[in-house]
C-alpha positions as CSV (number, residue, x, y, z in Angstrom):
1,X,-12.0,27.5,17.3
2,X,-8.9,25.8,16.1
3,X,-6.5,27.5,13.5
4,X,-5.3,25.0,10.8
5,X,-2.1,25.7,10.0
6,X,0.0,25.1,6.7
7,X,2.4,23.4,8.0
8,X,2.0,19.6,7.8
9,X,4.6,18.6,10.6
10,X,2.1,21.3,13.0
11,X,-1.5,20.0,11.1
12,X,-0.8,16.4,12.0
13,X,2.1,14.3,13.2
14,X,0.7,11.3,11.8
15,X,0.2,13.0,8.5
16,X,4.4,13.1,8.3
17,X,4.1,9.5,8.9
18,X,1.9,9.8,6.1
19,X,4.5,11.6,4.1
20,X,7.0,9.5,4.5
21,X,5.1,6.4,3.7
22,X,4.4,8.6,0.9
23,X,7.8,8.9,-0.1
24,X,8.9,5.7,0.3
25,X,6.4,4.2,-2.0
26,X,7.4,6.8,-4.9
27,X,10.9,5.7,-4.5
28,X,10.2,2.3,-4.3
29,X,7.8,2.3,-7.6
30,X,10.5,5.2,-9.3
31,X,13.3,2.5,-9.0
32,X,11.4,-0.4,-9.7
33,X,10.7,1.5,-12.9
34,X,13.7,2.7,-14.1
35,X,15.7,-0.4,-13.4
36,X,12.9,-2.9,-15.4
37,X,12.1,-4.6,-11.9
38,X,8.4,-3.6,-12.2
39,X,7.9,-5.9,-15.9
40,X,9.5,-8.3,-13.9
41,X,7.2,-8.2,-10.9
42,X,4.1,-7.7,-13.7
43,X,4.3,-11.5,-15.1
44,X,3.9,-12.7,-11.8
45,X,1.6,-10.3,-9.5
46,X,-0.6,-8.4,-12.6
47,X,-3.3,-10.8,-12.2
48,X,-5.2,-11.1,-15.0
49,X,-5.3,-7.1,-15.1
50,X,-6.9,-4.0,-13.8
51,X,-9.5,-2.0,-13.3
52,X,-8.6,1.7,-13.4
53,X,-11.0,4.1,-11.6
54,X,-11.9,7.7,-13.0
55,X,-14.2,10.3,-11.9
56,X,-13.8,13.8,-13.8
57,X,-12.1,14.6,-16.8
58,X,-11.2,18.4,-17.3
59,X,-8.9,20.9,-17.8
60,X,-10.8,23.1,-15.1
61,X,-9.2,24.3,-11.5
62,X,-12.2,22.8,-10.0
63,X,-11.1,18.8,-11.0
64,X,-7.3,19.5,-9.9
65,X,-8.7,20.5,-6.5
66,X,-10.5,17.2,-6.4
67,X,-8.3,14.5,-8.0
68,X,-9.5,15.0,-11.6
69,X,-7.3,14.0,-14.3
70,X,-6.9,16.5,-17.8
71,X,-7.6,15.1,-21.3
72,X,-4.1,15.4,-22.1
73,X,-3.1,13.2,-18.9
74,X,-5.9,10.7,-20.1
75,X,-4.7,10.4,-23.5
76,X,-1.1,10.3,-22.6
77,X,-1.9,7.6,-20.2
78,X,-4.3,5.5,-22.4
79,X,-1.4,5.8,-25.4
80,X,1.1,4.6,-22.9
81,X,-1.2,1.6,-21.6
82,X,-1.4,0.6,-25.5
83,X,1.9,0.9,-26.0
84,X,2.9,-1.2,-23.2
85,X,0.6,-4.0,-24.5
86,X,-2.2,-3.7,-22.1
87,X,-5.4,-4.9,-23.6
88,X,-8.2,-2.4,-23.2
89,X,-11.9,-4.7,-22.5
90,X,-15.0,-4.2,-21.5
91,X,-16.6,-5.4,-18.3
92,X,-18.0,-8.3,-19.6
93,X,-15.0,-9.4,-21.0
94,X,-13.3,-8.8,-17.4
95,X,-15.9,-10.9,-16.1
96,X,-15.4,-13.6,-19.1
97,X,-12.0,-13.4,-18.6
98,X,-11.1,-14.0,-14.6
99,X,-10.4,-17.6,-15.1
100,X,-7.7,-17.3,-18.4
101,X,-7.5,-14.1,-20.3
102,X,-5.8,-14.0,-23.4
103,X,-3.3,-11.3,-22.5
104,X,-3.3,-9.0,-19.7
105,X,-6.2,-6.1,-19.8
106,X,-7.5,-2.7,-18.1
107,X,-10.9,-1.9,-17.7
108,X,-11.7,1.8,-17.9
109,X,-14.6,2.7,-15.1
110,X,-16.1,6.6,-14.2
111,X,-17.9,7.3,-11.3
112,X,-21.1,9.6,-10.7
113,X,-21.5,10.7,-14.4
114,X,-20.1,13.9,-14.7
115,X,-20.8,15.5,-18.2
116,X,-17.3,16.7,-19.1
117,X,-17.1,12.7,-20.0
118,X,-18.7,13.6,-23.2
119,X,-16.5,16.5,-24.5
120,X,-13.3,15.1,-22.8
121,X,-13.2,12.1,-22.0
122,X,-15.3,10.1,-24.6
123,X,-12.9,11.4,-27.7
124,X,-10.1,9.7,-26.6
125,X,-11.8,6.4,-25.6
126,X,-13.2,6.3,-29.6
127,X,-10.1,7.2,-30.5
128,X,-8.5,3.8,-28.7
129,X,-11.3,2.1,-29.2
130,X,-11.4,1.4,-25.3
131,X,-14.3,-0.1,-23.5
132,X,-15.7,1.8,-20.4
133,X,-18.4,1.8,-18.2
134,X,-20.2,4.9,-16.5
135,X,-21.2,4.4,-12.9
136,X,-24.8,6.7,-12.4
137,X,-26.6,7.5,-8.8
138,X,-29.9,8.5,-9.7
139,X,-30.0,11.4,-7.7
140,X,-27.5,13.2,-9.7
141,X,-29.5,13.0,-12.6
142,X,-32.6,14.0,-11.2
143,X,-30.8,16.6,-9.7
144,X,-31.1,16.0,-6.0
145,X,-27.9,14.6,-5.1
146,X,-26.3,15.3,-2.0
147,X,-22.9,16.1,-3.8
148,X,-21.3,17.5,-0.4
149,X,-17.9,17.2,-2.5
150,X,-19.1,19.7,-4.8
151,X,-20.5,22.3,-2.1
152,X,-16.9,21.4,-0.4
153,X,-14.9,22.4,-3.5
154,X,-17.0,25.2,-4.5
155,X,-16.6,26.9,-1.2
156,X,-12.8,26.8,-1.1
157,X,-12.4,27.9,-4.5
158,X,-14.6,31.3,-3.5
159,X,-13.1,31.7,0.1
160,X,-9.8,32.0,1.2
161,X,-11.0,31.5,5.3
162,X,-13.5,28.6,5.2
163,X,-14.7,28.0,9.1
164,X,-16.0,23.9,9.6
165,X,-18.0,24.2,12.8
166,X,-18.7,20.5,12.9
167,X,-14.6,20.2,13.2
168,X,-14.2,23.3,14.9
169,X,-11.5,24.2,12.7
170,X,-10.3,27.1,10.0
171,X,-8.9,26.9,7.3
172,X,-6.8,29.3,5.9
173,X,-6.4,28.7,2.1
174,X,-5.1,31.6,-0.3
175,X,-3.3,29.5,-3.5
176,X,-4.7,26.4,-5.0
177,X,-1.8,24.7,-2.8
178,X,-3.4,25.1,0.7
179,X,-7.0,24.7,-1.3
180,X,-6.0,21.0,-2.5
181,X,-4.7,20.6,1.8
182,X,-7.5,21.5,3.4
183,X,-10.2,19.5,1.2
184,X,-8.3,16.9,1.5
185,X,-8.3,17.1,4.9
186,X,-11.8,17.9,5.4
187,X,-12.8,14.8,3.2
188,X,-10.5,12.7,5.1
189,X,-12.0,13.5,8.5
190,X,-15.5,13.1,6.6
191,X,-14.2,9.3,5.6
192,X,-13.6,8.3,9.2
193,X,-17.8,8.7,9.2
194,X,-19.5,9.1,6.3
195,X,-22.5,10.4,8.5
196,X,-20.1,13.4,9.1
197,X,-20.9,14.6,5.4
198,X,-24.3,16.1,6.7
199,X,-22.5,18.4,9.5
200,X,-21.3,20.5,6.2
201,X,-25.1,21.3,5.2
202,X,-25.3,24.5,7.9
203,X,-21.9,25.6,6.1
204,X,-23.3,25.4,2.9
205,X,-26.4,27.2,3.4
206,X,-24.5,29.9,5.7
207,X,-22.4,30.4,2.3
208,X,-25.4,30.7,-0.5
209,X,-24.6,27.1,-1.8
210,X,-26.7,25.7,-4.0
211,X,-25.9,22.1,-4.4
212,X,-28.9,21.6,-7.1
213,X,-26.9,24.3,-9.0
214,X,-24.2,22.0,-8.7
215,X,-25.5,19.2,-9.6
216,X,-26.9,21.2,-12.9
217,X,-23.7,22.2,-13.4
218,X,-21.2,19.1,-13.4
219,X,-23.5,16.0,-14.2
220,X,-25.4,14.4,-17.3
221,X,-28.8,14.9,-17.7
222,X,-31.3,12.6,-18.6
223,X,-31.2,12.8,-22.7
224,X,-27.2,12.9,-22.4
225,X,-27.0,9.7,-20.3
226,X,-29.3,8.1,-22.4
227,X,-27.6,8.7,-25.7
228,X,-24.3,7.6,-24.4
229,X,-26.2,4.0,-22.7
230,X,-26.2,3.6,-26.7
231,X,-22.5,4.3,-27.5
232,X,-21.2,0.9,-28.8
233,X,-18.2,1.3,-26.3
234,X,-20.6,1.9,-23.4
235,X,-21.9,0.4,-19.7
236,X,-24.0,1.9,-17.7
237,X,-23.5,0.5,-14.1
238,X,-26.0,1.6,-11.1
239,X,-24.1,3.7,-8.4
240,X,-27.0,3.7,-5.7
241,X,-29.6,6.3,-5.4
242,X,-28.2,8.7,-3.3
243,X,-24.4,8.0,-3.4
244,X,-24.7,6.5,0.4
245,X,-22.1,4.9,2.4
246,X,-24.1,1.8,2.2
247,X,-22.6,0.6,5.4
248,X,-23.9,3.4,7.4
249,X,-27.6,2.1,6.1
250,X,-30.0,0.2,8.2
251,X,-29.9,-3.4,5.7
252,X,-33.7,-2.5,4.0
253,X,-32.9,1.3,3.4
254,X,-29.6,0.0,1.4
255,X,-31.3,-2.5,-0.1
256,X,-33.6,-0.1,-1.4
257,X,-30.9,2.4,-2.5
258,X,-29.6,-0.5,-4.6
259,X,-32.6,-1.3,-6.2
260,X,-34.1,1.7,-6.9
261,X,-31.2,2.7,-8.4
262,X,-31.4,-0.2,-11.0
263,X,-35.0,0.4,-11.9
264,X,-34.8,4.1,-12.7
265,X,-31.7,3.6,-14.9
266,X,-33.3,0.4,-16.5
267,X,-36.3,2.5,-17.5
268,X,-34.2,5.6,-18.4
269,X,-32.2,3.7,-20.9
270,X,-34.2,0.6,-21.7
271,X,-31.4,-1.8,-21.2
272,X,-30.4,-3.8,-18.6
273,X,-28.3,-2.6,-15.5
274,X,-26.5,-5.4,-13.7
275,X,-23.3,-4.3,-12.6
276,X,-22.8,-2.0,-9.6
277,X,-20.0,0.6,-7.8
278,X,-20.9,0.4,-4.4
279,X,-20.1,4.7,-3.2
280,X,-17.0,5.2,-1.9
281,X,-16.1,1.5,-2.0
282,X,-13.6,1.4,0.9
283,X,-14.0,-1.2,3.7
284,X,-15.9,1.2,6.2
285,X,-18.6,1.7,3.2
286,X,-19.2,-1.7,1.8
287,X,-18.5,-5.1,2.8
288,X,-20.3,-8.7,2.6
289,X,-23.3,-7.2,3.9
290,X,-23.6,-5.2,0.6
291,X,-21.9,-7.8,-1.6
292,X,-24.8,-10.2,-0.8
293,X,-27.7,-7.4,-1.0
294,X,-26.4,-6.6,-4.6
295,X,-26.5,-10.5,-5.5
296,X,-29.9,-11.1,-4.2
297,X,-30.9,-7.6,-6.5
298,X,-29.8,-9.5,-9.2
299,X,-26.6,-7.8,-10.8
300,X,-23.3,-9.7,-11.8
301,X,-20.7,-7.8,-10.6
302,X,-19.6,-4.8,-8.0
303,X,-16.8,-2.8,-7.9
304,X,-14.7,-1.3,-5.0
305,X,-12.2,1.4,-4.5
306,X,-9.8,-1.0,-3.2
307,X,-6.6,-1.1,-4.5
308,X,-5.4,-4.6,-6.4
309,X,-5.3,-6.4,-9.6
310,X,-8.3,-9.0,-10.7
311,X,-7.4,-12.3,-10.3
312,X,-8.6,-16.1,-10.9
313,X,-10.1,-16.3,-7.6
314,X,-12.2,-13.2,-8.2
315,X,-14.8,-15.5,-10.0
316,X,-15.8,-16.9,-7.0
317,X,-16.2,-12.9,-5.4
318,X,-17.5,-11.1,-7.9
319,X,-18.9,-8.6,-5.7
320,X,-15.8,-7.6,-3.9
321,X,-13.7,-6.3,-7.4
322,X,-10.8,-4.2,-6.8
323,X,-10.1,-0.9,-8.2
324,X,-7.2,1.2,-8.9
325,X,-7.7,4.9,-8.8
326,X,-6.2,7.1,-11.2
327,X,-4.8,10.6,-10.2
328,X,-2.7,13.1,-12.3
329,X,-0.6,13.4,-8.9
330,X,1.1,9.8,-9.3
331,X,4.1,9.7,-11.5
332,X,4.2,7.4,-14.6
333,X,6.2,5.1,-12.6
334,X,4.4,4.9,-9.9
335,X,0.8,3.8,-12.0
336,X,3.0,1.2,-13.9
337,X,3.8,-0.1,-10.5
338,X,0.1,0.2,-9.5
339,X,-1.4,-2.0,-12.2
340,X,1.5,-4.3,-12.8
341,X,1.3,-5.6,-8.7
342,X,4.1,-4.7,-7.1
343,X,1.8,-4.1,-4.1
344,X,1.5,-7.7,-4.3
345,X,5.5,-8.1,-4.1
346,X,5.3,-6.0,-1.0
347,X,2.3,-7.0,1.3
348,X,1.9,-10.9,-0.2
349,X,-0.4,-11.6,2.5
350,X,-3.0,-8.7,0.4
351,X,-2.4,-10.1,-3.1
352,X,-5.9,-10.8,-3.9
353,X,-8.1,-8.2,-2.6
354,X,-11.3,-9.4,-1.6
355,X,-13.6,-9.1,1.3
């Protein structure tokens, strides 16, 4: 078995390309920030706005291990986003909006319905009066979800020596540091397959994980998502049964994932469901295939993770949406850049992300 080791020039040679890229982007987004460059870029490449992706909102180790943002971070950002004039909307004023929006918007979106949303989260959208929508697999409501990034995270936070026969590799992770590293890279070798996920389930049970537990643990129940379906501020969007890389799915096993998924929300909170996050939402997940099975099941929209701004021509692909994730690791600079375009500026060719 391989030794990982903590240094990233010995881990991966093209993860210091990776670093560098890194780098370069920060600088480029730091000085188009300080010197005013990026409100310049934003009248021309902000589209008609955003949407800004979340998934947990906590103060807890466990969401800094996995990208979570804090309450404070959320309400810093969400004062700052109102204070540089960016209209907070709904989904179905996005949708509304695509052709001629009256001033430039974000669109506040959370994945997988974890519960801190309620104590942490939903405060500060009252207090803005921002818009959001909730993106719910059935399965972690009822409990059965496969959550493999929860078994993931709670085994490196009890282990300092994790062992992941699948990649026949150890990982040696004593500080939070070296924790954050090596899920990271265990997710990213997990994203080149997204069958992958099930070679952790021996490593799990080897370890006493319960991912039921888990699930318990870190996501609304029944009577919690139902209340909020009735917040006035609120969406509830289907997220697929079991969280599946629909892409990996024969085309009538996804199809059903889709639609079940509708159905049991539907009857859980008694309104219509019609707009979708297809799981993972990069390009090896979800692409026309599952753009045309979501149409066919009858919902309006469906969201990606792909990075970009919504744009005019997004009415005519409203089931290839781009998103832009939100992590406490990105400067203020560097999220101004994001949503104001100057990807555009730099890659024209990708302006309008669509399939």
């Amino acid at each position: 078995m391989l030794v990982a080791q903590n240094r990233l020039e010995q881990d991966n040679p093209h993860a210091v390309d990776g670093l560098f890229r890194l780098v370069a982007k920060r600088s480029i987004y730091g000085f188009a920030h300080i010197s005013g460059l990026t409100k310049i870029v934003r009248s021309h490449y902000a589209g008609c706005g955003s949407l800004l992706m979340f998934h947990e909102v906590q103060d807890k180790v466990p969401a800094a291990l996995t990208g979570g943002i804090s309450p404070r971070f959320f309400e810093e950002l969400l004062t700052w986003l109102r204070a540089q004039c960016w209209t907070f909307v709904s989904l179905s004023d996005v949708l509304r909006w695509q052709a001629k929006p009256p001033e430039r918007f974000v669109c506040l979106t959370f994945d997988d319905g974890y519960r801190d949303f309620l104590i942490d989260a939903l405060p500060v959208l009252e207090q803005h009066g921002a818009p959001f929508v909730l993106y719910i697999p059935t399965k972690a409501v009822t409990r059965d979800l496969y959550a493999w990034w929860l078994g993931l995270r709670e085994l490196l936070l009890r282990n300092d020596v994790i062992d992941i026969d699948a990649m026949g590799t150890r990982f040696t992770c004593s500080d939070l540091k070296h924790k954050i590293k090596a899920y990271r890279a265990i997710t990213s070798w997990i994203r080149q397959d997204y069958r992958r996920q099930f070679a952790l389930e021996p490593t799990f049970a080897a370890a006493g994980l319960s991912l039921r537990e888990l699930n318990e643990r870190y996501y609304l129940n029944e009577c919690e998502l139902r209340a909020l379906s009735r917040h006035p501020l609120a969406t509830i969007g289907g997220h697929t049964s079991s969280h599946a890389a629909l892409s990996t799915l024969e085309l009538d096993d996804a199809r059903v994932e889709i639609a079940e998924n509708r159905r049991f929300l539907e009857t859980l909170v008694q309104k219509p469901v019609i707009d979708l996050a297809y799981p993972y939402g990069d390009e090896n997940s979800c692409g026309p295939r599952e753009a045309t099975l979501a149409a066919n099941e009858g919902f309006r929209s469906a969201v990606t993770s792909r990075g970009g701004q919504i744009w005019p021509q997004h009415r005519n692909s409203p089931f290839a949406l781009p998103r832009i994730g939100i992590s406490m690791a990105e400067s203020r600079a560097v999220i101004d850049g994001r949503i104001s375009g100057i990807r555009g500026l730099l890659n024209p060719g990708r302006r309008v992300a669509t399939w």
